[in-house]
C-alpha positions as CSV (number, residue, x, y, z in Angstrom):
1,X,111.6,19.4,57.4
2,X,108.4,21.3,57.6
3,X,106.8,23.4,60.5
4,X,104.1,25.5,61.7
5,X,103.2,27.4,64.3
6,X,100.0,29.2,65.9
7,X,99.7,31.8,68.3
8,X,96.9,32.2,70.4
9,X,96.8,35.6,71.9
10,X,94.3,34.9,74.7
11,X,96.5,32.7,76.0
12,X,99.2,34.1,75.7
13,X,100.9,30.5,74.5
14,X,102.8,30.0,71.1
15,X,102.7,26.5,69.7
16,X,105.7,25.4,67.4
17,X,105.8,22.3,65.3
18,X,108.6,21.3,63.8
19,X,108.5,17.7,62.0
20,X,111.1,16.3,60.3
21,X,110.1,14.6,57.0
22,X,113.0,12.3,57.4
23,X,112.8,8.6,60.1
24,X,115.0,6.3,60.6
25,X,115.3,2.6,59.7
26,X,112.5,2.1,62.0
27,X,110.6,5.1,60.5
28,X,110.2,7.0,63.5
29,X,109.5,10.9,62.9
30,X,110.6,13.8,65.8
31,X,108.3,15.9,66.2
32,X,108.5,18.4,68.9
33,X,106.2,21.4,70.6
34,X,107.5,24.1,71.6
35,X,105.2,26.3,74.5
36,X,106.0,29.6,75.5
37,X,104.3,31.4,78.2
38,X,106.6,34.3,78.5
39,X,105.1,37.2,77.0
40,X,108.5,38.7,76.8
41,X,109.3,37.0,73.9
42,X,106.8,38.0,71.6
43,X,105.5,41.3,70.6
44,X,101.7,42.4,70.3
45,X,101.5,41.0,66.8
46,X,102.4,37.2,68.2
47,X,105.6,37.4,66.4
48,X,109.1,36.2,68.6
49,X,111.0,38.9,69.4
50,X,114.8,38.4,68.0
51,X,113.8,36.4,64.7
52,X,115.1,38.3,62.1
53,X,114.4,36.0,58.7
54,X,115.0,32.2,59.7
55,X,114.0,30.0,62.9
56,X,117.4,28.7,63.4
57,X,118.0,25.4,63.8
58,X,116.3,22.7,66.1
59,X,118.8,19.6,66.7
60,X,117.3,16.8,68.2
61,X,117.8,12.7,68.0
62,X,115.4,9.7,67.4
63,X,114.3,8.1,70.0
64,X,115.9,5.2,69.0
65,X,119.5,6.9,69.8
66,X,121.6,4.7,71.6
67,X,123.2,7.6,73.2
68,X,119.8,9.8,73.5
69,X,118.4,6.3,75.2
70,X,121.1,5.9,77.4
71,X,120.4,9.9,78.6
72,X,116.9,8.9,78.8
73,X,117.2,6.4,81.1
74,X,116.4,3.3,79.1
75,X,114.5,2.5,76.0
76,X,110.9,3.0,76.0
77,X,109.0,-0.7,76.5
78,X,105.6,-1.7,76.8
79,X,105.1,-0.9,80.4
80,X,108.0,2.2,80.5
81,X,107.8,4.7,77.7
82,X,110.4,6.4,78.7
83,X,109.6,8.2,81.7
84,X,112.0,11.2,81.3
85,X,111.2,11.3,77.6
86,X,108.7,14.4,78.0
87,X,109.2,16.2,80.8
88,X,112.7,15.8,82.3
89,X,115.0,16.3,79.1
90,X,117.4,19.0,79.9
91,X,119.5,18.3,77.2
92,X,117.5,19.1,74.4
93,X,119.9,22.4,71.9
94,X,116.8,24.1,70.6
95,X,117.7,27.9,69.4
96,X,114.7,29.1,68.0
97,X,116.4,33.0,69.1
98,X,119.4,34.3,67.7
99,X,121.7,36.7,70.6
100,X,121.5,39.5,68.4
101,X,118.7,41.4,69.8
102,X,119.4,41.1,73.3
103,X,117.5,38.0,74.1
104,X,118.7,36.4,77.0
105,X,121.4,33.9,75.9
106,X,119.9,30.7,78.1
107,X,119.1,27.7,76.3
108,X,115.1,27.0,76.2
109,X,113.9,24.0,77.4
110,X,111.3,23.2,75.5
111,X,109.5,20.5,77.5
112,X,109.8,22.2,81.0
113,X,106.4,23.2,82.3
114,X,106.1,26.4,84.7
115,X,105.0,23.6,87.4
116,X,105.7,22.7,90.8
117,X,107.2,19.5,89.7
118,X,109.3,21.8,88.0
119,X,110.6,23.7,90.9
120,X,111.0,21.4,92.7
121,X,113.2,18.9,90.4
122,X,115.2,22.5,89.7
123,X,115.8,22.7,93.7
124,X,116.8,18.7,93.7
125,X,119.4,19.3,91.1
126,X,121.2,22.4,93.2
127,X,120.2,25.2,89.9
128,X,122.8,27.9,91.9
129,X,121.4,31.2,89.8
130,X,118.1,30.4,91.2
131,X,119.4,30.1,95.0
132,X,122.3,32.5,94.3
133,X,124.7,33.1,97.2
134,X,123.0,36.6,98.1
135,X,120.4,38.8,96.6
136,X,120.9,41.8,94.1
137,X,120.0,43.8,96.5
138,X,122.9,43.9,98.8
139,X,121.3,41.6,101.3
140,X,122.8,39.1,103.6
141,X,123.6,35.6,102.3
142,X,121.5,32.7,101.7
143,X,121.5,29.6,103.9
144,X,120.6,26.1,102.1
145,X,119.2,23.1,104.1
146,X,121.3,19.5,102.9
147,X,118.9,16.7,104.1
148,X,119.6,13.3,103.7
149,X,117.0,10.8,104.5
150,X,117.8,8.0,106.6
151,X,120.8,9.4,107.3
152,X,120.1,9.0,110.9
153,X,121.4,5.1,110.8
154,X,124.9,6.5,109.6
155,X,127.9,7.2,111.6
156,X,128.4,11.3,111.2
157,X,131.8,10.8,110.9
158,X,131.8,8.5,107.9
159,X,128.9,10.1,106.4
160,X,130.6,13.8,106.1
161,X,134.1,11.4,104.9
162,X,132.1,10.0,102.6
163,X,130.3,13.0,101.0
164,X,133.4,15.4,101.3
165,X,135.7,12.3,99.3
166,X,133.7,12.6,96.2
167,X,132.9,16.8,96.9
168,X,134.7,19.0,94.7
169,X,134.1,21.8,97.2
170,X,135.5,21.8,100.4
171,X,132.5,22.3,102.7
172,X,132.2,22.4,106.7
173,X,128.8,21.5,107.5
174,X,126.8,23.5,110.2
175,X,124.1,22.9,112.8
176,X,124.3,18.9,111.4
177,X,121.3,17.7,113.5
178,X,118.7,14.7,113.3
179,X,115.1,14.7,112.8
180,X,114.0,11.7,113.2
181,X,115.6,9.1,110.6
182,X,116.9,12.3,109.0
183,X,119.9,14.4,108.7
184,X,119.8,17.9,108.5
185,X,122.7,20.5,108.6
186,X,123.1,24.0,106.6
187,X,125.5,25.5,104.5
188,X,126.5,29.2,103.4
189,X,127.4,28.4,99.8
190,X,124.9,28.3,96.7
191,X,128.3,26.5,94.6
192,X,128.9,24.2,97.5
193,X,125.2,23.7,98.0
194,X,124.7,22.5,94.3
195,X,127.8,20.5,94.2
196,X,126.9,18.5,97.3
197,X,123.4,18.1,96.0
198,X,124.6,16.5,93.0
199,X,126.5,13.7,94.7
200,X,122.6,12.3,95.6
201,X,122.8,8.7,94.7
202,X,126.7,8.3,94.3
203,X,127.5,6.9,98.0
204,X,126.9,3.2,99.3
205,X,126.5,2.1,102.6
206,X,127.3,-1.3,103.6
207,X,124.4,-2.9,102.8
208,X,124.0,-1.2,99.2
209,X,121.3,1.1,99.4
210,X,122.2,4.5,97.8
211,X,122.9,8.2,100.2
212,X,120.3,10.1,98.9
213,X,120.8,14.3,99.1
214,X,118.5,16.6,98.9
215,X,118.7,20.5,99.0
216,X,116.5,23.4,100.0
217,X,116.9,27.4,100.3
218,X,116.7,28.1,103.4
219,X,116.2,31.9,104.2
220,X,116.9,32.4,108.1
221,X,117.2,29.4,109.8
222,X,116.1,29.0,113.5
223,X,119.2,28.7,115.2
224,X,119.9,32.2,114.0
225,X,117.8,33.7,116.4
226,X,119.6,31.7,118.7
227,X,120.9,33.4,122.1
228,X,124.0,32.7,124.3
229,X,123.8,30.3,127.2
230,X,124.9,32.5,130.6
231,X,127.7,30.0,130.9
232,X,128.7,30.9,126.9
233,X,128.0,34.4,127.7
234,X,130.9,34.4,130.7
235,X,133.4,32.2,128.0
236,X,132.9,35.4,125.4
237,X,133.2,38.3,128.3
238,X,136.5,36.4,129.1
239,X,137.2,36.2,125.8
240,X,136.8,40.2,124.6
241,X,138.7,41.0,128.1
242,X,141.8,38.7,126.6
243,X,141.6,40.7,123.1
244,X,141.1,44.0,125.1
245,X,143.9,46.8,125.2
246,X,143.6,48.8,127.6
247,X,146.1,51.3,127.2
248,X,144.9,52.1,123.4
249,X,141.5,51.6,124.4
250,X,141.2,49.1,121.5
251,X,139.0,45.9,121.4
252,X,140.5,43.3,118.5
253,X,137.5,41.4,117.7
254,X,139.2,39.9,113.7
255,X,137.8,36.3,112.7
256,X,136.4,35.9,116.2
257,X,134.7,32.8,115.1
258,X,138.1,30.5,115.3
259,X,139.1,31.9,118.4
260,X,140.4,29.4,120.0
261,X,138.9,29.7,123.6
262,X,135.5,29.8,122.2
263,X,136.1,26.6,119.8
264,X,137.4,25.0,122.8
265,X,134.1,25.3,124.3
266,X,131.9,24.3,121.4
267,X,131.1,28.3,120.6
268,X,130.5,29.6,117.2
269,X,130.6,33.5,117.4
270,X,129.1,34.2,114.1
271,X,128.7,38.1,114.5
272,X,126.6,38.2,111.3
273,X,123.6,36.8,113.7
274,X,121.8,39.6,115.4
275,X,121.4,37.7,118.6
276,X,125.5,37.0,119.1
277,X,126.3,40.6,117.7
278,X,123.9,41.9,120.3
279,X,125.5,40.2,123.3
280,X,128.9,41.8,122.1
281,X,127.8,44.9,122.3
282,X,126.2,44.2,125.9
283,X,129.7,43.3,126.7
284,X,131.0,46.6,125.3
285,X,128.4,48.7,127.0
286,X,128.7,47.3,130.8
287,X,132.3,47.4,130.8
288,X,134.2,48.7,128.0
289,X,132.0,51.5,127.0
290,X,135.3,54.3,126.8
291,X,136.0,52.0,123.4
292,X,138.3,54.2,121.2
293,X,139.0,51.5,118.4
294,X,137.3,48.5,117.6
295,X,138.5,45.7,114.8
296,X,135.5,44.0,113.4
297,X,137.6,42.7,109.9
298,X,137.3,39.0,108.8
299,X,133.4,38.2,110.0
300,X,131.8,37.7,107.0
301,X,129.5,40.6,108.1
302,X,127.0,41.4,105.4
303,X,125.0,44.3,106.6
304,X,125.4,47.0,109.6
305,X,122.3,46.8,111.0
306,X,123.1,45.0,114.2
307,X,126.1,47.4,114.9
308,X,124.0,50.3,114.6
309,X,123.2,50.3,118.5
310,X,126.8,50.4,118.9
311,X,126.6,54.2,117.8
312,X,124.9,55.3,121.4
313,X,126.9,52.7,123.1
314,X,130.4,53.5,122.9
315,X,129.9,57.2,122.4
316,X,133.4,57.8,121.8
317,X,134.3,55.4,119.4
318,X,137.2,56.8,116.8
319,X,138.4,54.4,114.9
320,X,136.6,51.5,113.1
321,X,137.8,48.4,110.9
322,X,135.5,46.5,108.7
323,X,137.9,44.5,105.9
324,X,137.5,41.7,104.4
325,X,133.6,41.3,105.3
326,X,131.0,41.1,102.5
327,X,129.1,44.5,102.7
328,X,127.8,45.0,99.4
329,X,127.1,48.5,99.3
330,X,128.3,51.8,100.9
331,X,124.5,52.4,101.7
332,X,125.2,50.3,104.9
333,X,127.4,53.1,106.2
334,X,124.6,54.8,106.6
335,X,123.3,52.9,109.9
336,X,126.5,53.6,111.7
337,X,127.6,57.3,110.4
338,X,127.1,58.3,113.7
339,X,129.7,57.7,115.0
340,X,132.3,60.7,114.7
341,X,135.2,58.4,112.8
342,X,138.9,59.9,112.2
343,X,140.2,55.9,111.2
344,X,138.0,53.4,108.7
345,X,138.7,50.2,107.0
346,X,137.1,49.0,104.2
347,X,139.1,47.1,101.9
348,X,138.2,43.7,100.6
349,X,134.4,44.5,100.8
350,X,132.4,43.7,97.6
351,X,131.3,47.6,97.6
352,X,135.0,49.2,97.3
353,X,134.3,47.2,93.5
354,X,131.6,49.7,92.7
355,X,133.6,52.6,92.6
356,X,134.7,54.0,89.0
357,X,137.6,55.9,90.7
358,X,139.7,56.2,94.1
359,X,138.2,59.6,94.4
360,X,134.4,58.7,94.0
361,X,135.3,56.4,97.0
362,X,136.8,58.5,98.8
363,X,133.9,61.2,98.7
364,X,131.7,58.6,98.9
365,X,132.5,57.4,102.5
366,X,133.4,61.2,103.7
367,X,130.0,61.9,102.8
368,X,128.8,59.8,106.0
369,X,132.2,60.5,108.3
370,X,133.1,64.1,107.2
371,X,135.6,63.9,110.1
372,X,137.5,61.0,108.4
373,X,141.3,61.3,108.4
374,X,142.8,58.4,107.2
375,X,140.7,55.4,104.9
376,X,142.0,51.9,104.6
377,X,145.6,52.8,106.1
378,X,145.7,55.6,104.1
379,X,146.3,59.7,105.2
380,X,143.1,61.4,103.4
381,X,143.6,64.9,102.4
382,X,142.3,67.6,104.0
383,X,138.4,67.8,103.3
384,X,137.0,71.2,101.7
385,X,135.7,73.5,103.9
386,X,131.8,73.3,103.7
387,X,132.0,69.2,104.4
388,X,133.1,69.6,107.7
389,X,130.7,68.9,110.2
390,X,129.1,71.7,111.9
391,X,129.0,71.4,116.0
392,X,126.1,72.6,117.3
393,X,124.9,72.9,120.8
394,X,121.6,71.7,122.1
395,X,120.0,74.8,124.0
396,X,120.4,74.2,127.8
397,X,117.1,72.6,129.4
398,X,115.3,75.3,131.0
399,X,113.8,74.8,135.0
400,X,110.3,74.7,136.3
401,X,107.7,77.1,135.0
402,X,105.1,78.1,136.4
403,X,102.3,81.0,136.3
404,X,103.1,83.2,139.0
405,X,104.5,82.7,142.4
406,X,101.5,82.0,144.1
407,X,101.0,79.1,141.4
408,X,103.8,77.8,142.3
409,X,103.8,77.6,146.5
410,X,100.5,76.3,145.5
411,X,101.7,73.3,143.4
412,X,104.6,72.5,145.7
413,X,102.9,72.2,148.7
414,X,100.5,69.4,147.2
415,X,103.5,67.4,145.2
416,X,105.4,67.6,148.9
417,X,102.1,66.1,150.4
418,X,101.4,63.7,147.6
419,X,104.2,61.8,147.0
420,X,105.2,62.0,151.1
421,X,102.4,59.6,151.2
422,X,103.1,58.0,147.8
423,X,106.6,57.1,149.1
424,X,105.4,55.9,152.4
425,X,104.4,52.4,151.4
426,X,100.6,52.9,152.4
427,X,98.8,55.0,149.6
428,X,95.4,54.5,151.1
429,X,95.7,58.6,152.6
430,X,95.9,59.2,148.4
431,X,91.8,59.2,148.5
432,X,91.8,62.9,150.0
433,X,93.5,63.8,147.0
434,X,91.2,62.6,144.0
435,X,87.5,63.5,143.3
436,X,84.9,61.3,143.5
437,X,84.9,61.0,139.8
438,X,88.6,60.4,139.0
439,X,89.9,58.6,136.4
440,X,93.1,57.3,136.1
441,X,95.6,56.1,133.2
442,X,99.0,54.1,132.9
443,X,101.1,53.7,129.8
444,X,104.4,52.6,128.5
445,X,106.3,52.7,125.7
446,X,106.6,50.0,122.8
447,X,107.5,47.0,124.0
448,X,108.5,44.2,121.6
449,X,109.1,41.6,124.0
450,X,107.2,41.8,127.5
451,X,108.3,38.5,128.9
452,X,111.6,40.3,129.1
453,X,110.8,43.7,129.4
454,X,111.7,45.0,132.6
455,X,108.8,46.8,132.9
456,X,106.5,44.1,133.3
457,X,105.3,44.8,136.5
458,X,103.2,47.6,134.6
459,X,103.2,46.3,131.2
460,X,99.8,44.3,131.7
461,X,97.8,47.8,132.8
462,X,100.0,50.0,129.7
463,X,97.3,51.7,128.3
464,X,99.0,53.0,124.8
465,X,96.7,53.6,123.1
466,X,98.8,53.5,119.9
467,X,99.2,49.8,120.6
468,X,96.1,49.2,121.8
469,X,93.2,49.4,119.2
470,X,90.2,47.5,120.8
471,X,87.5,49.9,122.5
472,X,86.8,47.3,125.1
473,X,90.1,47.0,126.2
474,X,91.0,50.6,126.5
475,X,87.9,51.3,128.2
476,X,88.8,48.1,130.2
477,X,92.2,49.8,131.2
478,X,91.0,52.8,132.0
479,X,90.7,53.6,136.3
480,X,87.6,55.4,137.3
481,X,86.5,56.9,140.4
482,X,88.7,57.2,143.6
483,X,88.5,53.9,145.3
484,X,89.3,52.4,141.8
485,X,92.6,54.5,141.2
486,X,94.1,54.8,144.7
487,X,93.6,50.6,144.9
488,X,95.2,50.5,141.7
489,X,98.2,53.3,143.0
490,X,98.4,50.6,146.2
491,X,99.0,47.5,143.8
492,X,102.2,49.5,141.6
493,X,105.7,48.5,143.1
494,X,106.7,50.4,146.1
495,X,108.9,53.7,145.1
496,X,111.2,56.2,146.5
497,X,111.3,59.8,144.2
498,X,114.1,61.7,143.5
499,X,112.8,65.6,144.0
500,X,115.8,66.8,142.9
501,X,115.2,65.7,139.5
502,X,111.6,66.8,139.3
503,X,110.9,69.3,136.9
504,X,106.9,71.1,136.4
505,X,105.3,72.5,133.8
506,X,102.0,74.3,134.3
507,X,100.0,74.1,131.2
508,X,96.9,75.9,131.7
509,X,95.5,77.7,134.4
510,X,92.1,79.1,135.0
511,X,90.2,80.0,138.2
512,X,88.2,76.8,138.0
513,X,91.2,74.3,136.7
514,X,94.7,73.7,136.6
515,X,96.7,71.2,134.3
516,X,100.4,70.9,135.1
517,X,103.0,68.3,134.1
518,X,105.1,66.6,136.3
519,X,108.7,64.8,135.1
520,X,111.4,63.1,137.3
521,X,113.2,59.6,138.1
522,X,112.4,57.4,141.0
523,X,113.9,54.3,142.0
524,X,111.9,50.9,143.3
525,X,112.2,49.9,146.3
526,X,110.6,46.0,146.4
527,X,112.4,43.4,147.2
528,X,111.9,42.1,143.8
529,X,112.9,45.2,141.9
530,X,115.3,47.3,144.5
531,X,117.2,50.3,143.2
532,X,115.5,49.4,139.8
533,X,115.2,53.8,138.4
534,X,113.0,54.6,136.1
535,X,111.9,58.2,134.9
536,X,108.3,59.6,134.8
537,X,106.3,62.2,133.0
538,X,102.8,62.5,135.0
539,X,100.1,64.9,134.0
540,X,97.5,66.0,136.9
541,X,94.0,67.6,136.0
542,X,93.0,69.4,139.5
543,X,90.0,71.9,140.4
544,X,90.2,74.5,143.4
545,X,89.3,72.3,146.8
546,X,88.8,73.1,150.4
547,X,91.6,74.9,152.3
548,X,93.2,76.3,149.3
549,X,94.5,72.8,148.2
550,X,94.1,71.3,144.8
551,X,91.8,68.1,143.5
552,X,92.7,65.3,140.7
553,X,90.0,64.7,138.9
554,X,92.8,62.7,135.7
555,X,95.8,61.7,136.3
556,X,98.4,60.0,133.4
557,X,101.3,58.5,134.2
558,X,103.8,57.5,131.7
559,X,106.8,55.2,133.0
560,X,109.6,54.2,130.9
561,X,113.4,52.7,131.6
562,X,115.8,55.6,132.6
563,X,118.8,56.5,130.5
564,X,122.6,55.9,131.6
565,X,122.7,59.6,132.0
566,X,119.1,59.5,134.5
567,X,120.7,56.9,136.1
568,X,123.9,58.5,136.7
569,X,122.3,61.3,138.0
570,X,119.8,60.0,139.9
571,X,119.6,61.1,143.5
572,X,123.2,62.7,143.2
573,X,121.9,65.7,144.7
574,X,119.6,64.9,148.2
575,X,118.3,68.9,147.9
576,X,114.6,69.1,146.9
577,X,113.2,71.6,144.9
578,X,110.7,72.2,142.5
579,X,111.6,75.6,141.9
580,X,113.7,77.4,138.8
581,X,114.6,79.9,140.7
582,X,116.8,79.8,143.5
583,X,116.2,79.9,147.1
584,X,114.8,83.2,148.5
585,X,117.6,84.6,150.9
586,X,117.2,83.5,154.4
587,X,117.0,86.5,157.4
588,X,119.1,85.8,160.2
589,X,116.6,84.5,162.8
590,X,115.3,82.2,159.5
591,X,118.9,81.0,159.5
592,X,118.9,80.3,163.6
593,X,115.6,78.7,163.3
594,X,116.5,76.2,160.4
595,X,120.3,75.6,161.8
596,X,117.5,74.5,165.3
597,X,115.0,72.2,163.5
598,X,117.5,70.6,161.3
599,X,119.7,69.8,164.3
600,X,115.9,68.6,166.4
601,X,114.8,66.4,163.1
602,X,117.8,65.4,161.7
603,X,117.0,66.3,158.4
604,X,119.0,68.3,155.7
605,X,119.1,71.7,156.1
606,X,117.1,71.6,152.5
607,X,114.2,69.4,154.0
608,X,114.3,70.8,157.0
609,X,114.1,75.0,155.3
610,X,110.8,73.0,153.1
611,X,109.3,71.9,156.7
612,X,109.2,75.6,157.6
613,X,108.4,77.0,154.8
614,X,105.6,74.6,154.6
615,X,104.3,76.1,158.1
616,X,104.8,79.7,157.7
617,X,108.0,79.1,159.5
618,X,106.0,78.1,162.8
619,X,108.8,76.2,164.7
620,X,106.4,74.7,166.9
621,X,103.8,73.6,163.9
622,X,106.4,72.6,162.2
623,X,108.0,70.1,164.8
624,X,104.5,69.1,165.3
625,X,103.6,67.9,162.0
626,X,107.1,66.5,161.3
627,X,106.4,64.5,164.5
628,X,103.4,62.9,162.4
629,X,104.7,62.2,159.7
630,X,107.7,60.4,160.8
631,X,105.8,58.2,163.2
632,X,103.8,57.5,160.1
633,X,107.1,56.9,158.3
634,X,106.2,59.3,155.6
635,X,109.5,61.1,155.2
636,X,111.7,59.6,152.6
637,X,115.1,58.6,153.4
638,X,116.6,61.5,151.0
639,X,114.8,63.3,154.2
640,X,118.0,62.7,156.4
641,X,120.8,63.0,153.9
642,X,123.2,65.0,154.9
């Protein structure tokens, strides 16, 4: 046996001829090539890494092989040459690398081709260390398509017999669906995957023809992103409410999949899909949001990700089970340490494996929950000192400021005007307000899905500017001169402020300008949108104008969705005031005259005292001009709250 080889370094390809000087009776020789484009291999000299002193050995048969023909697939005629003599030989023992250095132990095929025949054919045949059952990094499993074409003309039922009868691996198929004369469905399992692949060929239907099955990685499929139907959404709420205790405050929500009301109506809760853990958790936050314990064990969940929002909705979550899921690493605590935990479970998770010691574990998951008192069932002893968790307070939010007292009557006077006749329904009046050369801006924040947002009715005029990157269409959004702006004001959705909740900030103030920011919560009052809160920061440019009153020449408004705790608080309190300081104290004719004009207008003795104050605490002035603006139906209903 002889052989050569050549390396050609600009290539990057190594050519290997081995040639037996030995035929058989027919006087065949074997030759074969060997091509390596894996610069791994070789080092900068062209040599093969791991050779020490000898090639090894290259076993192969004669074509002629009865054995190597039947492998084949027939012997090689006239008209058929063998058409898997080349290309398609898996079989072929060629060690041309000894283990001893390292080199990766896989057999090199040395008639493969880095094609996409290749990859393809390597797909077909299920190779399950290409398509492996997760990532190395920790990630969530992969899915893998089964197709069978034709399969539409089948019967399911005999179909999924027939496959699972000659299946080595019990598999449950899922999402089995039809594309035209195909059959789709998915599985979780790269072993499974492969060993249904390889049954391709090995079924008969009635009329002979062969099942054919192919297999593709599939990475998300698109029932994933799948949502509940509201009729499935009603089946799971009655569902949680059935596994809720409500004296320990616990929700039991353990291989939640076989429930079976939900299986009963056709539901598979997978909670390792965003979309089905995210409608759990909207269950949890509208009703059970007091949540103490919640089981999560046996749902195959492979990250935390989805659970994270979790964290703000049930505040006062304590105790958390997560065995016998399939979270890889103890990184993925990280998205939910949060949560101030005194009970976790984590056995049966791939991650407890990577621990060289109990005691690496342990510190390991304190790290995240340093209040932790007992781990997988277990009383943990008491932590050191400096890894308990340090309370802090958040410094209490300070009131209104404002320059000076005159400042101040100033800027209350014009919000009391302004949004009087911003309330009022007609915001035409608004053009006394704004100078001729106004300009106006609204913006929201993020949004990843208008259509659903409810914010849409001033989504389409957000100016964000972060968002928005085209000149045109910033300069496009942007509201100039009065007419412009107060027809724009007249188009938002009617609104109702809460002045209890406003809050002002003056930020500069000269003799010729003054900037001040104004924050709150209001609620809408359409038809379409009623009792709908949402807070507001709003910043108002003004310059001096007649009768001591103040100008906008910019005004930005910023809208967003209020929080629970906005929401909660939201027009608790009927008393305005824009004021950080409290309420000058009242003389005793003051106190006659407000205990008359709150009894004559029917407002709140805090609306009524503004009314006064408003008119230098001119009874008859002020009955006059409350007169107006009621007719006008200007006063807001917080007005007459008593």
């Amino acid at each position: 046996m002889t052989q050569c080889r050549k390396w050609y370094p600009n290539l990057s390809v190594m050519i290997t001829r081995v040639c037996s000087t030995s035929s058989d009776s027919s006087g065949s020789a074997v030759m074969r090539e060997v091509w390596s484009t894996d610069s791994s291999f070789t080092d900068p000299d062209g040599r093969w890494l791991g050779v020490h002193q000898s090639w090894g050995s290259v076993k192969a048969r004669l074509h002629n092989d009865p054995d190597h023909l039947q492998h084949r697939g027939g012997a090689p005629g006239p008209s058929c040459p063998g058409p898997r003599s080349r290309f398609q030989d898996n079989n072929v023992d060629v060690s041309v690398m000894g283990n001893q250095y390292g080199v990766s132990k896989q057999r090199f095929i040395p008639y493969g081709r880095p094609s996409w025949r290749g990859e393809k054919r390597t797909e077909r045949i299920g190779n399950a260390h290409k398509f492996g059952a997760e990532d190395k990094g920790g990630g969530e499993k992969k899915w893998f398509k089964m197709t069978i074409p034709n399969g539409n003309k089948y019967d399911k039922r005999w179909l999924l017999t027939s496959l699972q009868n000659l299946c080595p691996i019990a598999f449950t198929p899922i999402h089995y669906s039809t594309e035209g004369h195909k059959v789709n469905f998915y599985l979780e399992d790269a072993a499974t995957a492969s060993a249904l692949c390889k049954l391709t060929r090995r079924v008969t239907d009635s009329e002979g023809h062969r099942v054919v099955v192919l297999m593709s990685h599939c990475s998300s499929p698109p029932f994933l992103q799948s949502e509940l139907k509201p009729q499935d959404l009603e089946h799971l709420k009655h569902c949680m409410s059935k596994r809720f205790n409500s004296s320990q405050k616990s929700l039991n929500l353990s291989s939640i999949r076989t429930d079976p009301d939900l299986v009963s109506h056709n539901i598979e809760m997978i909670l390792n899909r965003k979309s089905y853990m995210q409608a759990v958790i909207t269950v949890i936050q509208e009703n059970i949001s007091e949540l103490l314990c919640l089981n999560l064990s046996n749902n195959k969940l492979y990250k935390l990700d989805d659970i994270a929002e979790l964290v703000n909705k049930a505040p006062n979550l304590q105790s958390l089970n997560l065995s016998h899921n399939e979270l890889k690493s103890e990184r993925e605590l990280d998205t939910v340490k949060g949560f101030r935990l005194v009970e976790l479970w984590l056995d049966r998770n791939p991650l407890c494996d990577h621990f060289k010691d109990h005691t690496s574990y342990i510190s390991a998951v304190r790290e995240r929950f340093p209040r932790l008192h007992r781990l997988d069932g277990h009383v943990l002893p008491l932590p050191i000192c400096f890894e308990v968790e340090t309370r802090t307070n958040i410094p209490p939010c300070k009131g209104s400021y404002f320059v000076s007292n005159e400042i101040q009557g100033l800027i209350q006077r014009f919000l009391q005007h302004y949004y009087c006749v911003y309330d009022s329904g007609d915001r035409q009046p608004l053009l006394e307000a704004y100078h001729d050369g106004a300009c106006f801006s609204l913006s929201l924040p993020p949004i990843n899905n208008p259509s659903r947002c409810r914010l849409k009715d001033y989504h389409k005029q957000s100016r964000n500017i972060k968002n928005i990157k085209d000149p045109s269409t910033r300069f496009r959004l942007l509201k100039r001169t009065r007419l412009t702006v107060v027809a724009f004001l007249s188009e938002l959705p009617k609104t109702q402020h809460d002045i209890s909740s406003v809050n002002v900030d003056v930020n500069t103030c000269t003799r010729t300008l003054l900037v001040f920011t104004v924050s709150g919560v209001f609620k809408e009052v359409d038809d379409k949108s009623r009792d709908s809160v949402r807070a507001f920061s709003r910043v108002f440019i003004t310059v001096p104008a007649q009768n001591s009153g103040l100008c906008i020449v910019n005004d930005e408004l910023f809208v967003r969705n209020a929080t629970a705790e906005e929401i909660h608080c939201a027009f608790a309190a009927p008393a305005p005031t824009l004021s950080s300081s409290p309420m000058p104290i009242l003389s005793a004719a003051q106190q006659e005259m407000l205990s008359a004009f709150s009894q004559m207008s029917e407002m709140n003795l805090a609306w009524s005292q503004k009314c006064l104050q408003d008119n230098a605490w001119d009874f008859h002035q002020a009955a006059q001009i409350f007169t107006e603006l009621k007719a006008q139906g200007k006063i807001p209903e917080a007005a007459f709250i008593k």
